[in-house]
Backbone as a ProteinNet text record, in pm:
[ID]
protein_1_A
[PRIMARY]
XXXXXXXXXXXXXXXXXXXXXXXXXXXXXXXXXXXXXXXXXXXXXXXXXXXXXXXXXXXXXXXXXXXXXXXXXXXXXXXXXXXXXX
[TERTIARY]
1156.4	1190.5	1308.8	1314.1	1436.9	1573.5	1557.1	1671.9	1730.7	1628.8	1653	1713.2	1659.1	1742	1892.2	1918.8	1982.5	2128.7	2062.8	2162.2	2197	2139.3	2125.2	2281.5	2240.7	2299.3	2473.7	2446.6	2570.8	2673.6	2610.6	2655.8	2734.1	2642.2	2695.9	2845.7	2837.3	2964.3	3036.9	3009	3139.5	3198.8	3099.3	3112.6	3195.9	3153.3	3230.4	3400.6	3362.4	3483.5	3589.8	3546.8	3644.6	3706	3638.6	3651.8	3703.6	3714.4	3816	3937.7	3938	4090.8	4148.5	4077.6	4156.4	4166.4	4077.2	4089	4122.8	4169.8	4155.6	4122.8	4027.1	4010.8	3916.5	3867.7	3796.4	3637.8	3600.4	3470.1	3420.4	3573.6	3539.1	3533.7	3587.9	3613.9	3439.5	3416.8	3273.1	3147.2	3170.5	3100	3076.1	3217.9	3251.4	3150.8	3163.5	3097.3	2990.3	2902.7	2740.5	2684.2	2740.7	2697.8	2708.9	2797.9	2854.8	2784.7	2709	2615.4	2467.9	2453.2	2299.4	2281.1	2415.8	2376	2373.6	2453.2	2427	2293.1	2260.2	2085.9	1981.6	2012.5	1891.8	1871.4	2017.4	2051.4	1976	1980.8	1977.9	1797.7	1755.7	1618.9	1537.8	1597.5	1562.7	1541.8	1639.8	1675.4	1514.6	1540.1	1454.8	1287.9	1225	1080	1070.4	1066	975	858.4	763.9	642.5	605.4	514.1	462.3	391.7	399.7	335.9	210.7	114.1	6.6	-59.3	-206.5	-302.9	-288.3	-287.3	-361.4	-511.5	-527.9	-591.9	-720.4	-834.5	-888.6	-1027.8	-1143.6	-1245.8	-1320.5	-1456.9	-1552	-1703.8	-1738.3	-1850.9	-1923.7	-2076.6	-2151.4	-2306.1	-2364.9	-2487	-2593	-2664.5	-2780.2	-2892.2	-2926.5	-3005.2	-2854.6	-2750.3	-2666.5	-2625	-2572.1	-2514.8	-2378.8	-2258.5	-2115.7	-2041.6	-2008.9	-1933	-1760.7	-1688.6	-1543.1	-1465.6	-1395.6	-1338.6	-1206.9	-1147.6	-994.6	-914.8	-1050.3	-1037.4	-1141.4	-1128.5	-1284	-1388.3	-1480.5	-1641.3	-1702.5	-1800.2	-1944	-2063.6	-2131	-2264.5	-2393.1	-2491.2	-2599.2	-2610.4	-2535.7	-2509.1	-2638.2	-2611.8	-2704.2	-2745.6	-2614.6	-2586.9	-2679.7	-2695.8	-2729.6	-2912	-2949	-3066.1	-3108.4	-3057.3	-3103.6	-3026.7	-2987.4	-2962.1	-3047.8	-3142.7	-3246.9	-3340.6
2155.3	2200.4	2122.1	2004.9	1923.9	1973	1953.7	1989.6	2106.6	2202.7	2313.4	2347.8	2258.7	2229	2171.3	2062.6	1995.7	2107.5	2195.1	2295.5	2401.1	2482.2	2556	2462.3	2393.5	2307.7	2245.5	2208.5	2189.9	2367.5	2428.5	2608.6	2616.7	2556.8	2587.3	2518.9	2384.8	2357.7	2366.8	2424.2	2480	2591.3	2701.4	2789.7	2767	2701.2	2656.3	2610.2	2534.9	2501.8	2602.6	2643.2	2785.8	2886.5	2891.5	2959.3	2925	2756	2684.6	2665.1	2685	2694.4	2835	2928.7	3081.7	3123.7	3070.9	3145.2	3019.6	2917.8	2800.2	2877.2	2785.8	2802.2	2744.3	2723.2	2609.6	2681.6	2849.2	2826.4	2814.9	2818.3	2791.7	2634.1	2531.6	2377	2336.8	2447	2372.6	2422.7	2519.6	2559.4	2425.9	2401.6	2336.5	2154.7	2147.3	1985	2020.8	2137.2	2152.4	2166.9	2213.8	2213.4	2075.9	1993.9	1855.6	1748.4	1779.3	1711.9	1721.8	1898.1	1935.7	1797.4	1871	1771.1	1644.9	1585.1	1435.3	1367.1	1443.9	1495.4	1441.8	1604.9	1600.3	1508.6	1458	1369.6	1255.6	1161.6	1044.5	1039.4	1162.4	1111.9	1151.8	1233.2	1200.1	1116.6	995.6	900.5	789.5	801.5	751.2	752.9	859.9	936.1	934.2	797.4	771.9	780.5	790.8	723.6	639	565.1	464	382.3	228.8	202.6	166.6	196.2	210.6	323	332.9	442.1	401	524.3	475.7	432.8	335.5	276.4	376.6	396.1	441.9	410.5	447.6	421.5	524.2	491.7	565.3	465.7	599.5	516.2	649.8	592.2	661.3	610.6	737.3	722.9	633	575.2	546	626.9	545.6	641.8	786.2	739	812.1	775.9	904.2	831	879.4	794.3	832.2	781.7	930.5	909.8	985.9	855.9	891.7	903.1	967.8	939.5	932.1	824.8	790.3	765.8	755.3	744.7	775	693.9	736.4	720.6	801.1	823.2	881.9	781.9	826.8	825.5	951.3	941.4	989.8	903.3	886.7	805.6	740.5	584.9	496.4	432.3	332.9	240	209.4	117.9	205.7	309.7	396.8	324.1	347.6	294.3	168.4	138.9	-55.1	-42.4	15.8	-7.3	89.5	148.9	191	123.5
-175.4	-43	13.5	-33.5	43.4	-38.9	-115	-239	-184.8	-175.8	-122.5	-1	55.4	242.9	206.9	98.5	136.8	27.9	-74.3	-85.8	-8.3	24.4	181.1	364.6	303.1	424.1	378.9	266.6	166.3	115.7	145.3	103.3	316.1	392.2	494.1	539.8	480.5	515.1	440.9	348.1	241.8	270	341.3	417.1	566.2	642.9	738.9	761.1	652.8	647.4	537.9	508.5	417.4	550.7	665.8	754.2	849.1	876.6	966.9	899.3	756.2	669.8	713.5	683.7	675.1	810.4	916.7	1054.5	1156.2	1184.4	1282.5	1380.4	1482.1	1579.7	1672.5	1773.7	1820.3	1773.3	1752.8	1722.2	1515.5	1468	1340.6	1323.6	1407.7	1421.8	1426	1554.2	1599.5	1506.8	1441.8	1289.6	1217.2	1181.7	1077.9	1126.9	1272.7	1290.3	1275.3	1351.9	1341.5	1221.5	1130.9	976.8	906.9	950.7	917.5	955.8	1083.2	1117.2	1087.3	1095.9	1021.7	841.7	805.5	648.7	698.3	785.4	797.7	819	930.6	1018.8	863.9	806.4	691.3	587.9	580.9	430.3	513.9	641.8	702.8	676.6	720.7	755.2	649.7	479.4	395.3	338.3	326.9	275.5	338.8	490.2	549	512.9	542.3	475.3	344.3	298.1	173.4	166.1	79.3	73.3	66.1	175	194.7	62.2	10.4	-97.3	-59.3	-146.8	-169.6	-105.3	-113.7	-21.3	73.9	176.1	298.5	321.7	422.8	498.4	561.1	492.5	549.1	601.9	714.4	781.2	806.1	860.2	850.6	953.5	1017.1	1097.7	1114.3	1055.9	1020	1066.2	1167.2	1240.2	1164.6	1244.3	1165.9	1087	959.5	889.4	777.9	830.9	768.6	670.3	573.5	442.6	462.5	447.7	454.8	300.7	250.4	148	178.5	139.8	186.4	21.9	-18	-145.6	-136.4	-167.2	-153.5	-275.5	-397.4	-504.1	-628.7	-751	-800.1	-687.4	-723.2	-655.2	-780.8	-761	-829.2	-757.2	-765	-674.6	-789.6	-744	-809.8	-941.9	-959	-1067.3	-1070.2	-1174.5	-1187.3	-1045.2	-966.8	-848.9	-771	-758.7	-631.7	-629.1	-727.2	-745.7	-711.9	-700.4	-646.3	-549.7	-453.9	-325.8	-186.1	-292.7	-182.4	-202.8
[MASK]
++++++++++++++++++++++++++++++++++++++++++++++++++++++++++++++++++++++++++++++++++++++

């Protein structure tokens, strides 16, 4: 999807600016920055929005008499462990 944005957006100012060459004029100029800036826009806060390292951080609060199973990763239910903890 980004790739995709970021060709989409790259087609526009190639576009834009093909059109501030053959036609000048102040609304092919202002084409040409808003497309110039869209890619700047998308490229900046791509770069930015990595993925965070590691899992997230997660919690759980669970009534009394309740059983709370969260899986963030392996889970096993009904194991040997399960048994010696009732």
């Amino acid at each position: 999807m980004k790739i995709t944005q970021l060709i989409l957006l790259l087609a526009a100012c190639i576009g834009a600016a093909a059109w501030a060459y053959s036609r000048p004029g102040w609304d092919s100029y202002v084409a040409l920055l808003g497309a110039l800036g869209a890619l700047t826009t998308a490229t900046i806060f791509w770069r930015n929005r990595r993925p965070a390292k590691g899992a997230p951080k997660q919690s759980q609060t669970v009534a009394r008499g309740g059983v709370g199973i969260q899986a963030g990763r392996d889970v096993t239910i009904g194991g040997k462990g399960d048994a010696e903890n009732e």
